[in-house]
N, C-alpha and C positions, 0 to 999 in steps of 0.2 A: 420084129414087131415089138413095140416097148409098152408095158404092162401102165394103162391109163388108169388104173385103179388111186384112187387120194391113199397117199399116205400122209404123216403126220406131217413132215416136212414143208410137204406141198398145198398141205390144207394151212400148214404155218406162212409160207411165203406167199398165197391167195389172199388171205385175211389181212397181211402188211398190204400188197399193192393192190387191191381191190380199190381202197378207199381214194387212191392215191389215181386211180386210172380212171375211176366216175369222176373226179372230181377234173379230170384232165379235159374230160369231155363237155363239161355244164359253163370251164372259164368264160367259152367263148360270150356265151349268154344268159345269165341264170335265169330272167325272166320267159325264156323260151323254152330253155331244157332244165331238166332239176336231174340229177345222177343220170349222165349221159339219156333220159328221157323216161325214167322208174320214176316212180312218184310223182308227187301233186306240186304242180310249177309255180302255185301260190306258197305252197308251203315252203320251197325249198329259195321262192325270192323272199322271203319275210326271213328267213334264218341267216340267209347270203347281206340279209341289207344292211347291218352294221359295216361291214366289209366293202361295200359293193359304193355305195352313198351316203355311210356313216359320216366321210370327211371326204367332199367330192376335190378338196385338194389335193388331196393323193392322188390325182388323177393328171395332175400339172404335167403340159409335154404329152399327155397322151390322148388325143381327141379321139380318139377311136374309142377306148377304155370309156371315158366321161360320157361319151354317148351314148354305150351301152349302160353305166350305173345310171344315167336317167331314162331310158331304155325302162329300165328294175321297177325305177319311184314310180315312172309312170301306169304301169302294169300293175304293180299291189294300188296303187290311191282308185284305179280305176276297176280292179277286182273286186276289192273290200265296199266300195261304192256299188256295182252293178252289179255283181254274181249273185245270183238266186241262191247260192249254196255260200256264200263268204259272210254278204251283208245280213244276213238275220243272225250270224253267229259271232262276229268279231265287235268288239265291244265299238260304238258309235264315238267315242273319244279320240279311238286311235283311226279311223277312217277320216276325221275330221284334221289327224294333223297329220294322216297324208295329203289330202287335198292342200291344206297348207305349206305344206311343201313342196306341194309340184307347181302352184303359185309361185313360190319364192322363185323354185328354179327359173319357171318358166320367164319371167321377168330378169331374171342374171343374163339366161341366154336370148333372151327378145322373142323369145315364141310365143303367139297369139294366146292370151286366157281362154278363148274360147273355139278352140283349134280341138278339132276329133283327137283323142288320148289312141288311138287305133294309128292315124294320120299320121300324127309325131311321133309313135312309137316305129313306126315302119320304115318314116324316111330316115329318121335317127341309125336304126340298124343298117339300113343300103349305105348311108354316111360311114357308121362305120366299117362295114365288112369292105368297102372299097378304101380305104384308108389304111387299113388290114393288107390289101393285100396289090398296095402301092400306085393306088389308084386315084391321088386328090381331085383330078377332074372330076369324074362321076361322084362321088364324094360332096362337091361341091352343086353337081347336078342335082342330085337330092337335097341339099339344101335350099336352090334357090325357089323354093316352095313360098307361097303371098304369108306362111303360117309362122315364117321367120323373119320377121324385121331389122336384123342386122344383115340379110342379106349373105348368102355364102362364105364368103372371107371373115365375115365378121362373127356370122357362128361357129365357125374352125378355130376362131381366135379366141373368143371365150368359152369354147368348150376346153379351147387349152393351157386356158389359165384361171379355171374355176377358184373360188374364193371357199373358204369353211363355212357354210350356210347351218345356221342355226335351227328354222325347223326341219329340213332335211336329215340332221343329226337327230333330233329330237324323235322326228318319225321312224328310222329306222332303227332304234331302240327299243319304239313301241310295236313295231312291225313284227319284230323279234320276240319279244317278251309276249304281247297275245297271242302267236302262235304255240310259245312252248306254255304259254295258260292253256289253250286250248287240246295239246297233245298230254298237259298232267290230268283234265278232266276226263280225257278219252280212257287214258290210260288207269284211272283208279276206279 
């Protein structure tokens, strides 16, 4: 029987891969999970979003990935807008240039402006986990939703070759920086 007590070692090699094995957990989605499902899912997509939809280029080739960082944009512009607990606390500037940029997006990728943020964030995930996990028909099954007007192929094709969207960038800056405003108020 081997002695499960922490020692120093072990509390040393916990502390390295801890961070390293929540965050292994959250890649797939940060807007759904934050530290494999610890913490507040707002807080950890607003800190994730420079990364995530900072520069939805970086997503080039990967329509899976791009559909979850709008997945992200869509969930905080739609948080910070509706949550009873977000919208009286996050400053009205930065919920106004997420909504501007889920605009922009929504317009790159030809998704309806006036399409449920619940609707688009859902089908966008079933697009992507079937894409994931080498699935393009159902992939494109969920896309062929009235809420995308490029029609299936055509939103696989510009999710996969997104362009560097300037309020996008802008938002998840600010996405970022009012959260950790709001975690230096808490905190002092």
């Amino acid at each position: 029987m081997s002695d499960l007590r922490p020692t120093r070692l072990n509390r040393r090699r916990l502390a390295f891969a801890l961070p390293f094995a929540l965050l292994a957990g959250c890649a797939t989605d940060p807007a759904r999970l934050y530290l494999g499902g610890w913490g507040v899912s707002v807080r950890g997509a607003a800190l994730n979003a420079p990364f995530q939809f900072g520069d939805l280029s970086r997503w080039n080739g990967q329509p899976d990935r791009a559909a979850l960082a709008v997945v992200q944009l869509e969930y905080l512009a739609d948080e910070f807008s509706n949550s009873g607990y977000w919208s009286y606390r996050v400053s009205p500037l930065v919920t106004m240039q997420l909504q501007q940029a889920r605009g922009e997006v929504r317009r790159t990728l030809g998704i309806a402006g006036d399409a449920p943020p619940e609707a688009v964030m859902n089908l966008l995930r079933q697009a992507a986990y079937s894409l994931q996990n080498g699935q393009r028909g159902s992939a494109e099954a969920a896309l062929a939703s009235p809420f995308f007007s490029f029609g299936p192929a055509g939103t696989l094709r510009a999710l996969s070759s997104l362009p560097w969207l300037r309020r996008a960038a802008e938002a998840s800056g600010a996405a970022n920086a009012e959260i950790r405003r709001l975690d230096n108020e808490r905190n002092s």
